[in-house]
C-alpha positions as CSV (number, residue, x, y, z in Angstrom):
1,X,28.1,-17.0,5.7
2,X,24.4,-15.7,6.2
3,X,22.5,-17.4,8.9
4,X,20.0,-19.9,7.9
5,X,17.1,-17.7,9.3
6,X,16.5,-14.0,9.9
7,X,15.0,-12.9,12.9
8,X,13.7,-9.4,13.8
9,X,11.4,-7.7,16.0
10,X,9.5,-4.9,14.5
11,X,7.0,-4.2,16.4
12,X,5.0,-5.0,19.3
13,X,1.1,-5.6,20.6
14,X,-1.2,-5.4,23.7
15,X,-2.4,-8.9,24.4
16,X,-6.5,-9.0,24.1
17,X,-7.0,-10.6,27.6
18,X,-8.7,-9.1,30.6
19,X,-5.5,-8.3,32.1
20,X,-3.3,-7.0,29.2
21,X,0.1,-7.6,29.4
22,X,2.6,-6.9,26.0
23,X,3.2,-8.9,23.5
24,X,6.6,-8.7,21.0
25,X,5.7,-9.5,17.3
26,X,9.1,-12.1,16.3
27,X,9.7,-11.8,12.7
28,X,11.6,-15.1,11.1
29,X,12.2,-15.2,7.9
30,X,13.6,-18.8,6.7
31,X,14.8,-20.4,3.3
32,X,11.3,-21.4,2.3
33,X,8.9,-19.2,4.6
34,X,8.3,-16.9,6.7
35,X,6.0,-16.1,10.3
36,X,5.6,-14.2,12.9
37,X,5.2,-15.2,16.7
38,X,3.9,-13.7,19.9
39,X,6.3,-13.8,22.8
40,X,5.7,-11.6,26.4
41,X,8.9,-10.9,28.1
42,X,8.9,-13.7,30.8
43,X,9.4,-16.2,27.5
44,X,12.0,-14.6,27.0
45,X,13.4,-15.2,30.7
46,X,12.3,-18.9,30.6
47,X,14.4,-19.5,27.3
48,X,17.5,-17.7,29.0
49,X,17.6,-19.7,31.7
50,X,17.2,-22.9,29.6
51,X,20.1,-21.8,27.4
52,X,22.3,-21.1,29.9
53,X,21.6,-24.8,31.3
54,X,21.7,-26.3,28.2
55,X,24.9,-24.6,26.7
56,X,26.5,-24.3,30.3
57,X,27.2,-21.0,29.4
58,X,25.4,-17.6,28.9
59,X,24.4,-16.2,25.6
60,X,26.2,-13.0,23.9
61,X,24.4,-10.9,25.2
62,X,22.1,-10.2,28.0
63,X,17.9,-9.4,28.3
64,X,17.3,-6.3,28.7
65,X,16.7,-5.5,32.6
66,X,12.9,-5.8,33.9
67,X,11.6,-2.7,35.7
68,X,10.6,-2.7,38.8
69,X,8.2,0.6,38.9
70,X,7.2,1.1,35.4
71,X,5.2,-1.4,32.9
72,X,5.3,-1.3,29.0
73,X,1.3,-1.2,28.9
74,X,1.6,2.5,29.8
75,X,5.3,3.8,29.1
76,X,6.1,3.4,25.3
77,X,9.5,4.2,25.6
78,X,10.0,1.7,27.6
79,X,8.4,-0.6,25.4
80,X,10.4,0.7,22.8
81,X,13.8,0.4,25.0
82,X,12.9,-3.6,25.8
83,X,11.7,-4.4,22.1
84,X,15.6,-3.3,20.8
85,X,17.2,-5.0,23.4
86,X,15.4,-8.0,22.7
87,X,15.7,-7.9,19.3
88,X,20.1,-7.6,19.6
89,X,19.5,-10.1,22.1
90,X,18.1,-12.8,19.7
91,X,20.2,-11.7,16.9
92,X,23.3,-11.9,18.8
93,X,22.3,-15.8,19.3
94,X,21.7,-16.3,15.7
95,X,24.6,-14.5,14.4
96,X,27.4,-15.8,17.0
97,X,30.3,-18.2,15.4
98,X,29.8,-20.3,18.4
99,X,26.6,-22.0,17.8
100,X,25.8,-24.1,21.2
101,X,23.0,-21.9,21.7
102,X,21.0,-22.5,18.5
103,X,21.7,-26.2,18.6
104,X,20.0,-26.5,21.7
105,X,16.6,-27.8,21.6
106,X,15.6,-24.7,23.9
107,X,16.0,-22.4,20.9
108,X,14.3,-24.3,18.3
109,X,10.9,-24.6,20.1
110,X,11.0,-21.1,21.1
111,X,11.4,-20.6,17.6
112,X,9.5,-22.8,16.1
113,X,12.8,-23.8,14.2
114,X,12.5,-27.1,12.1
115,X,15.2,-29.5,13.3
116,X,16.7,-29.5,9.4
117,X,17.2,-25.9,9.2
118,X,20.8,-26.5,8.0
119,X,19.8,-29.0,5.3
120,X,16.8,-26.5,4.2
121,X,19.5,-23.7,2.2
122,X,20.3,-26.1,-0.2
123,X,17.1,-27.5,-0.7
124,X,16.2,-23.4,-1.0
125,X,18.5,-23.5,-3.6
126,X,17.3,-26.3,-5.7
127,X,14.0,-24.7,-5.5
128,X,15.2,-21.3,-7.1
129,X,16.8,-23.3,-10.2
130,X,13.9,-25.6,-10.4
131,X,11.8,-22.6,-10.6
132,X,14.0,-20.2,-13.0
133,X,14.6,-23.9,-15.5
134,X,18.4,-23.7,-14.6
135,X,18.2,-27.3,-13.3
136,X,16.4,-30.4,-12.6
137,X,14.1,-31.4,-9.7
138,X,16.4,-33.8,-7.6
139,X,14.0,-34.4,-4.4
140,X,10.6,-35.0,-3.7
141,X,9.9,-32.4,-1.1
142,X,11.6,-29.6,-3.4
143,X,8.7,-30.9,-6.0
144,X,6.1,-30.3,-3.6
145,X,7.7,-26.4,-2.9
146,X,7.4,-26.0,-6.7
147,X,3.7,-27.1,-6.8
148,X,2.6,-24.9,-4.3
149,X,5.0,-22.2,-5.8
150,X,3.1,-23.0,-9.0
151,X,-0.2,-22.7,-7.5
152,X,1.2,-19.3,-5.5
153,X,1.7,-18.1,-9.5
154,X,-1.4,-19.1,-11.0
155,X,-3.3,-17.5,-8.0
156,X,-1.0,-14.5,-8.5
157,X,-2.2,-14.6,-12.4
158,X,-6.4,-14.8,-11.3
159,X,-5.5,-11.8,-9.6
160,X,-4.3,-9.3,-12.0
161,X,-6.6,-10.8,-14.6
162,X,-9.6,-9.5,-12.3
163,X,-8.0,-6.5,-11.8
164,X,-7.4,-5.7,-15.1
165,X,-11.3,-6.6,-15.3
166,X,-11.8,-4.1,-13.2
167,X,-9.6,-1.2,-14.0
168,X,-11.0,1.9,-15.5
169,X,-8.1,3.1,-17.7
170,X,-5.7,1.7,-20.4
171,X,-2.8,1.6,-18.8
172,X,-3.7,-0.5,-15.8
173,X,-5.3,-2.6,-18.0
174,X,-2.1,-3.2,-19.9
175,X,0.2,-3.1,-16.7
176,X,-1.9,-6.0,-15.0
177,X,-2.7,-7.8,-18.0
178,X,1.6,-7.9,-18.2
179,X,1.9,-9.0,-14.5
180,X,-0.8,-11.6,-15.6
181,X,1.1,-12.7,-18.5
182,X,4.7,-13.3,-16.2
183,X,2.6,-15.5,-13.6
184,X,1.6,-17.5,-16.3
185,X,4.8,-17.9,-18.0
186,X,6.6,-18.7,-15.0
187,X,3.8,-21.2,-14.6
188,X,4.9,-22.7,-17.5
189,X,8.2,-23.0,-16.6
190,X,7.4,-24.9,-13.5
191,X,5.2,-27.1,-14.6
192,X,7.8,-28.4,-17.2
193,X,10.2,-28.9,-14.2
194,X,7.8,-30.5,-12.6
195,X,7.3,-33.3,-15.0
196,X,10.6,-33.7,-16.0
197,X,11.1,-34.1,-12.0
198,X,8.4,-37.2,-12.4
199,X,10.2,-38.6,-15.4
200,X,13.5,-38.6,-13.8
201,X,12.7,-39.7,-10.3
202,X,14.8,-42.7,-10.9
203,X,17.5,-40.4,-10.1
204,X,16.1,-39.8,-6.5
205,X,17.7,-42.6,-5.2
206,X,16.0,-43.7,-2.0
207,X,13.7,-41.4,-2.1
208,X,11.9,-42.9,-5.0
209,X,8.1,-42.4,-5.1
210,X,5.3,-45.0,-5.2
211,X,3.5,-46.2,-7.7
212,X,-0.1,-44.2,-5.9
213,X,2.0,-41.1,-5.2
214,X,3.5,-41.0,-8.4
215,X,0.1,-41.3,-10.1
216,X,-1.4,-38.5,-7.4
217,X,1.4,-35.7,-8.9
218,X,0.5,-36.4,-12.4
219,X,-3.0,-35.5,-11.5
220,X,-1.9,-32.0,-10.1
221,X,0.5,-31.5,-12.6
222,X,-2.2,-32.1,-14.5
223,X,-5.2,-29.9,-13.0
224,X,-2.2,-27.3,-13.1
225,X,-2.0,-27.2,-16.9
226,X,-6.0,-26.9,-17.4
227,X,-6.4,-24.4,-14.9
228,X,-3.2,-22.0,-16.7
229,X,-4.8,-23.3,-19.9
230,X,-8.1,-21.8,-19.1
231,X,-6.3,-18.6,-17.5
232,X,-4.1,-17.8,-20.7
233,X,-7.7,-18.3,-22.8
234,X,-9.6,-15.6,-20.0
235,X,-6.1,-13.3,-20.6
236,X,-6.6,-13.7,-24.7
237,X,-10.3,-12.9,-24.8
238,X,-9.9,-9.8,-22.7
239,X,-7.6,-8.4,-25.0
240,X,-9.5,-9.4,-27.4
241,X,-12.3,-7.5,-26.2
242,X,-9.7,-4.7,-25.4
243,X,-9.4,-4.4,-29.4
244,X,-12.8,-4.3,-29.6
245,X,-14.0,-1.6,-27.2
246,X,-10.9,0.2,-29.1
247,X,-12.5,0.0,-32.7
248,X,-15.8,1.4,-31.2
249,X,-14.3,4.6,-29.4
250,X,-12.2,5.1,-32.9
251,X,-16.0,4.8,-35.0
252,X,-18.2,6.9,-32.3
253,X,-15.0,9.6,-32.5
254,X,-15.5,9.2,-36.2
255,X,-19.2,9.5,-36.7
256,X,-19.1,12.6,-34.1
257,X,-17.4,14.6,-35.9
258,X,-18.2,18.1,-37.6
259,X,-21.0,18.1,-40.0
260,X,-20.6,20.4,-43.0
261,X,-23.7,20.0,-44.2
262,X,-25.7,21.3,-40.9
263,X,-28.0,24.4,-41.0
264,X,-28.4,26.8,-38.7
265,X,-31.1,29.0,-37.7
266,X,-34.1,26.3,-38.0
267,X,-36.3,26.2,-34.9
268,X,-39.4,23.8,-35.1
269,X,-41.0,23.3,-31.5
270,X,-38.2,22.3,-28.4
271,X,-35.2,22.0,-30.0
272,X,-32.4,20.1,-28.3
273,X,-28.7,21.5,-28.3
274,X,-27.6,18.6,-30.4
275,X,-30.9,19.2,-32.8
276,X,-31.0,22.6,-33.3
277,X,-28.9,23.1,-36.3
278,X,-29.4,20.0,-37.6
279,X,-31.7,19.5,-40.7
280,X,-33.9,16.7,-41.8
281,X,-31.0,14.6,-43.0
282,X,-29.0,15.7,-39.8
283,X,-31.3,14.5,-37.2
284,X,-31.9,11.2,-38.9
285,X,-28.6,10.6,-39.0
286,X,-28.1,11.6,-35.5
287,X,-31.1,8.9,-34.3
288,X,-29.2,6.1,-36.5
289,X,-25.8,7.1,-34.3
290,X,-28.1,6.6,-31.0
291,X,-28.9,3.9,-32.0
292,X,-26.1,2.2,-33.1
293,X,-24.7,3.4,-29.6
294,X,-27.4,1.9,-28.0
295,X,-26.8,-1.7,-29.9
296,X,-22.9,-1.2,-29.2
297,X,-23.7,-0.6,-24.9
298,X,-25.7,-4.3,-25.7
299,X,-22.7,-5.4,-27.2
300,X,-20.2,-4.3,-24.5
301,X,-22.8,-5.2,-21.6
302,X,-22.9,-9.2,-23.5
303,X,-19.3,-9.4,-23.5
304,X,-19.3,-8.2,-20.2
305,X,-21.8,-11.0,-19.0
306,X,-19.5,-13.1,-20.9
307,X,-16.9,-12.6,-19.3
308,X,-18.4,-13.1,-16.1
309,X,-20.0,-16.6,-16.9
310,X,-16.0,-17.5,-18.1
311,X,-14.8,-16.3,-14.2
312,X,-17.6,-18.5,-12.5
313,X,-16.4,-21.3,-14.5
314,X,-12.6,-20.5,-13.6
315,X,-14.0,-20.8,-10.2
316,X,-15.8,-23.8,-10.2
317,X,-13.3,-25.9,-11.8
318,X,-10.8,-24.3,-8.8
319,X,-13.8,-25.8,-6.3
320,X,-13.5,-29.0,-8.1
321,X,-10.2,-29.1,-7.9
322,X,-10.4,-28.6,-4.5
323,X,-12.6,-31.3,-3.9
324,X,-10.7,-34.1,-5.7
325,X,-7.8,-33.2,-3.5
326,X,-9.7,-33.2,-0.3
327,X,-11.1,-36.4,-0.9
328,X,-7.8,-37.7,-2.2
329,X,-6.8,-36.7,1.6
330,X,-9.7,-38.6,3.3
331,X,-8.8,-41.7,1.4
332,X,-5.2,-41.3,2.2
333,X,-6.1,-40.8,5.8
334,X,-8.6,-43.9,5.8
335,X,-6.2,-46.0,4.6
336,X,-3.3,-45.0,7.0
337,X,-6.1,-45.5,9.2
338,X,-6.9,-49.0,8.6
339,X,-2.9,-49.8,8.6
340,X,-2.7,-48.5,12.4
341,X,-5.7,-50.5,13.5
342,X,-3.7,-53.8,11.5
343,X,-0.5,-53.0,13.3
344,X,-2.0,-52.8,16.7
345,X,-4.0,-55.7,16.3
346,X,-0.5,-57.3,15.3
347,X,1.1,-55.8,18.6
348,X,-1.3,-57.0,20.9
349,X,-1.0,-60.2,19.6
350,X,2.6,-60.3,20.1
351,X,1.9,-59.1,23.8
């Protein structure tokens, strides 16, 4: 069985304090994140000798030895040397079939390990069918992953529909308007889990949500389906616009093509290359083409400004958004305020 969390080192950094010492970059990857943390070598000491008291007995292997007459600030093999040996020495821990060691409390703050790591695989795994549609949502805090998975997608999808804004060829257009397109239909997926989760919370058992919490998901459900909604509709009118910028290039190739009708030889005052073997017809036709060009770049640049008006509005309705949830906090925190000031009222009555 794979251990509930990866850990690696793979690389390390000088510390930016007046007397630099190194620092070894820890690299954990767990069920439903990942970070990274800073650790200099007598850390790694300290939590030795607290796992040897706390296990009453030594880990599977040993630190690598501190030198005496060289430092890692200026000898990179050295560096190099201790950051392996540090890295087999963590990952012996994690990987040993005896586990006293990570059950210690030692480990887990050096870690920054939740306490429920063993409990968070499965909840990892409801996640992932939650996500794909294979199954229902069957806890709250797997419903809160989703939502910020969901909002991880539709964040992915703003992306590539600004780069495919900005690309300068066809075919990143169409590869990040296709990325674009995925984010949003996994977004669609998950917010259907998500409010079949709501309607089925009855199933939850103990876990049942309140009446005000229930009401609060519904609202970010909710702001979830306007903001894809409005997303699909910025996607749609770009290639839209895509079509049309395609009809143009066909008619300007069209209307520049060979004119059988052209005469050469006539030479009135300062020709032009594209006017000198034109004839009368020939050069009013060519100022009717420059000037249809010239109404087709007002075209393209209004769509353009378009376009740009439709992305500040994405935006502010994300600020918005933003808003209503940070005030939702404050009023969540002011009440849970007022409730401790009650309660220790009560308690110093009672004493």
């Amino acid at each position: 069985m794979a251990p509930a969390v990866e850990i690696s080192i793979p690389n390390t950094q000088l510390s930016d304090t007046s007397k630099p010492y190194t620092l070894y970059n820890i690299s954990l990857r767990l069920p439903l994140r990942s970070f990274t943390l800073h650790k200099r070598y007598s850390d790694f000491t300290a939590l030795n000798g607290t796992l040897i008291f706390q296990a009453s007995a030594s880990p599977p292997a040993t630190l690598p030895a501190k030198s005496w007459f060289h430092n890692t600030i200026s000898n990179p093999d050295l560096t190099e040397q201790r950051r392996h040996g540090l890295e087999a020495y963590l990952q012996a821990i994690n990987t040993s079939e005896d586990p006293r060691w990570r059950d210690t409390s030692a480990w887990r703050t050096f870690l920054n390990l939740p306490s429920n790591l063993s409990s968070q695989s499965s909840t990892a795994s409801n996640l992932r069918s939650a996500v794909s549609g294979a199954g229902p949502i069957t806890d709250p805090v797997v419903w809160l992953d989703c939502h910020r998975d969901l909002k991880t997608q539709l964040h992915s999808a703003r992306l590539h529909l600004t780069q495919r804004d900005q690309a300068t060829n066809t075919q990143a257009q169409h590869e990040s308007g296709a990325q674009a397109k995925k984010c949003l239909v996994k977004s669609g997926t998950m917010i259907q889990s998500l409010e079949q989760g709501l309607k089925s919370q009855d199933d939850w058992g103990s876990e049942k949500l309140g009446d005000g919490e229930v009401r609060r998901r519904r609202d970010l459900v909710s702001s979830a389906k306007k903001e894809k909604e409005t997303l699909e509709n910025l996607l749609n009118a770009m290639v839209a616009k895509s079509r049309v910028d395609a009809t143009v290039e066909d008619k300007k190739a069209l209307m520049n093509g060979p004119i059988s009708n052209a005469k050469s030889g006539r030479v009135l005052g300062k020709e032009t290359k594209q006017t000198r073997e034109l004839d009368n017809h020939g050069v009013l036709q060519l100022q009717k083409q420059m000037m249809e060009d010239q109404d087709e770049d007002v075209m393209v640049l209004a769509q353009a400004v378009r376009r740009q008006k439709e992305l500040g509005l994405a935006i502010q309705e994300e600020l918005v958004l933003q808003n209503e949830m940070l005030g939702m906090l404050d009023e969540d925190v002011t009440r849970v305020a007022g409730k401790v000031d009650v309660a220790r009222k009560r308690v110093s009555k009672i004493s």
